[in-house]
N, C-alpha and C positions, 0 to 999 in steps of 0.2 A: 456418541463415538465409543466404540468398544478398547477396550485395555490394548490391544493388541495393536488396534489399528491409532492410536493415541501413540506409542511406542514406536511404531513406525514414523510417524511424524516428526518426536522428538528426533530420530534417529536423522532422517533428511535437513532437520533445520537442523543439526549440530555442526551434520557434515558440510551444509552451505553456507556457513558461518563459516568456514573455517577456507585455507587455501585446499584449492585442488589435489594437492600431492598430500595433505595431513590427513590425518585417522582417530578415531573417540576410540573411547574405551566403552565398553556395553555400560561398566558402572557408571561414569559423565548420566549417561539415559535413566538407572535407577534411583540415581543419587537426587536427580531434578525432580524425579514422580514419587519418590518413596520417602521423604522424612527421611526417619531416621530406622526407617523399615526398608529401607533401599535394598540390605541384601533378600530379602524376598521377591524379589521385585528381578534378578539377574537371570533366572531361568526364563521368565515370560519374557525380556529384554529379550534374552536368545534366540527364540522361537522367533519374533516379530522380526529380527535382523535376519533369521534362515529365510523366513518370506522374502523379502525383499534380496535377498541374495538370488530366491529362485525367479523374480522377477531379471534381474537383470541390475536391480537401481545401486546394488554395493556389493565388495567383494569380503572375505575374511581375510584376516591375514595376522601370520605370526612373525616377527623380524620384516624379510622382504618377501616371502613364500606367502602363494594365495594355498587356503586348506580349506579341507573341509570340513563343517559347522561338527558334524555329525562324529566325527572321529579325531577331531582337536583335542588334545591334552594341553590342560595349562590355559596362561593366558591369550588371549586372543584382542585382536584391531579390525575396528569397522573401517572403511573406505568405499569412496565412491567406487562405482561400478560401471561397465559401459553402458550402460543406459541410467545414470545420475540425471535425473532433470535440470 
């Protein structure tokens, strides 16, 4: 399994763990695959959550506003998406 596709994993069992309406933080995902090298680890998080954003399976979100990966400043919230398994 590739890094990326590992990361997307994490990111679905965090989110189904958790109730419907909650949301991870990208770090929750680094912090589990990275030791204590986790922050290296938050850009390739990122990347793997944009995929699965352009899938459908989660959204971004800052406060209650969905944004975009791409042009977010700051912190950002994974959450399911309408097409969450």
């Amino acid at each position: 399994m590739t890094g990326a596709a590992k990361y997307r994993e994490v990111i679905v069992e965090k989110l189904a763990a958790r109730a419907p309406s909650s949301s991870i933080c990208p770090s929750d995902v680094a912090r589990e695959l990275g030791d204590e090298h986790w922050r290296d680890l938050m850009q390739p998080v990122r990347d793997a959550a944009q995929q699965l954003v352009d899938a459908g399976t989660v959204i971004i979100t800052q406060g209650s506003e969905t944004v975009d990966l791409a042009t977010a400043k700051g912190p950002i919230r994974i959450r399911r998406g309408p097409r969450f398994p």
